[in-house]
N, C-alpha and C positions, 0 to 999 in steps of 0.2 A: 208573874207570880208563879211561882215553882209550886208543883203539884202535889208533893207533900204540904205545903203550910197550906193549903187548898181545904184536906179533908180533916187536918187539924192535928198530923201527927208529929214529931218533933223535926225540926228545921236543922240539919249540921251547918254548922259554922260556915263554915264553906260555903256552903248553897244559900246562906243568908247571905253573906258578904258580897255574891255575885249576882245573885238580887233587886240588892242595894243600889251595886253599882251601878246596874243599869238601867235603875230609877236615877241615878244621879246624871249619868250621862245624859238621859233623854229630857230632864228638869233645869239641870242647872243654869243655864240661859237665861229661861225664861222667867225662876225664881231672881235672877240678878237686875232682869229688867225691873222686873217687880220693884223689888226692893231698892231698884235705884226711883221709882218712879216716888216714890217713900220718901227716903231721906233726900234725897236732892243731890248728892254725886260721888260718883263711880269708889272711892276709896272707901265711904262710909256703907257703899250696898256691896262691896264686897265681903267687910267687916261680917257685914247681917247675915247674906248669903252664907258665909263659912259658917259662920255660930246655928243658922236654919240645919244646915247639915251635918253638922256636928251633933247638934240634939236629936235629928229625928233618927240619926245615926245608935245615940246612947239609949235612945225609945223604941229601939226598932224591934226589938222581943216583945214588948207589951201595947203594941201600935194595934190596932182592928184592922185585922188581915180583909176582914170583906169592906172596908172602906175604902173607896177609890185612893190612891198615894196623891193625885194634883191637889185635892181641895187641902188635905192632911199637911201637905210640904208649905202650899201656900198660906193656910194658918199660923203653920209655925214659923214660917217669916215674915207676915204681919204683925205678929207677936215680939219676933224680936226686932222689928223696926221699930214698932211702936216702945219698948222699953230703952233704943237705942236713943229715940229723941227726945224722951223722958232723962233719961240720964246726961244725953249731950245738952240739953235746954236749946239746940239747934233750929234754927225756920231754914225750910228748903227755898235752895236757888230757883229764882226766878227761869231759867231760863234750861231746861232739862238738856242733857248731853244725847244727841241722841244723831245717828246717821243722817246723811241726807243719803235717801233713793232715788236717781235716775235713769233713765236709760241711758245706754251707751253711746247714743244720739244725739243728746241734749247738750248744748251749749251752754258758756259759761253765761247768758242773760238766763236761760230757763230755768237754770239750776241754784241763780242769787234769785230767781220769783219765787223759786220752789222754794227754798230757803229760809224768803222770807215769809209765805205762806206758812212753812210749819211751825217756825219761831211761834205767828202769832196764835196758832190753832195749840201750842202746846202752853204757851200764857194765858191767854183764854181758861183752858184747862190746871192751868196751876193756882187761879185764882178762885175756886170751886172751893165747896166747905167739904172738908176733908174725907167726909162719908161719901158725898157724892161722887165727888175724883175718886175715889177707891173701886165705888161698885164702879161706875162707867171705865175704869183702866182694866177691871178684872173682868167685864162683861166684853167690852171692843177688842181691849190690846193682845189678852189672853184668853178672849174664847171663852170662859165657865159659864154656866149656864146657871141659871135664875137661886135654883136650889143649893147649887156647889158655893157658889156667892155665898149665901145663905151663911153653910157650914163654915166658911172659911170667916166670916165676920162676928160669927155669932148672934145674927138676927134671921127675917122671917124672907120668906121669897115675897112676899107680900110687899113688905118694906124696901126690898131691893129693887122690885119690880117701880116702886117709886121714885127710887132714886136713882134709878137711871133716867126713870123720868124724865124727873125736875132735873139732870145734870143735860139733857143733851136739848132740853126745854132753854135752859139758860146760854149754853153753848147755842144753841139757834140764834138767838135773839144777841148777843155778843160778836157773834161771826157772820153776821146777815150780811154786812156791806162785803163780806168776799166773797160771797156764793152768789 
């Protein structure tokens, strides 16, 4: 955050735009995960992603400068996930796109267990009621914290604090035979 929009005096253009950018650089990723973890695959969470930065792009004069940007970015591509699936009347894929991580080590048995290990830890997790998948991907996957959650869904840390819960309460009990 540049030091001018800090004590609240006018922002040039310029110094807004590079900013921006470097809340986009440092975001964009992990908004894409996001939003892929959302709609269910990579064409449609880019869709979201562009539109998330394109808005908070056309809102970015009237944004609350002392609000952290993570929770603020990730609202507004909750927001347009959630009117993306509304509109598309789409159910997400089973079966989320997502890397396998090995070591460089690992052979090709460790890496079809691992495989199949995450398959079933991310269907486990896709079959979650869609509040609970949300706080638990935004508290594990992405790190925000009880409060940020909060801001970003529009409920209480109370309630989050719950539903992480009940979602990793259920994930236990679902994923007991692999652990």
């Amino acid at each position: 955050m540049s030091v001018l929009s800090q004590v609240g005096a006018p922002v040039a253009p310029q110094a807004r735009e590079t900013e921006f950018d470097s809340y986009f650089k440092e975001y964009r990723v992990r908004v894409f995960h996001f939003a892929l973890q959302l709609v269910g695959n990579r064409e449609d969470a880019m869709d979201v992603t562009q539109e998330a930065f394109l808005k908070a792009h056309r809102n970015w004069s009237t944004r609350d400068a002392g609000r952290p940007f993570g929770p603020w970015i990730y609202a507004i591509a909750r927001n347009q996930a959630i009117d993306f699936l509304r509109k598309k009347a789409t159910r997400r894929e089973e079966d989320a796109e997502l890397p396998v991580t090995a070591s460089s080590a690992a052979g090709p048995e460790s890496l079809a267990v691992q495989g199949e290990l995450q398959a079933q830890v991310w269907q486990a997790i896709n079959q979650l009621n869609p509040q609970l998948r949300e706080a638990l991907v935004l508290r594990d996957l992405h790190g925000f914290a009880y409060k940020e959650i909060a801001q970003i869904t529009g409920s209480t840390a109370a309630a989050i604090n719950s539903r992480i819960h009940d979602a990793r309460e259920i994930l236990r009990h679902k994923l007991r035979r692999l652990l």
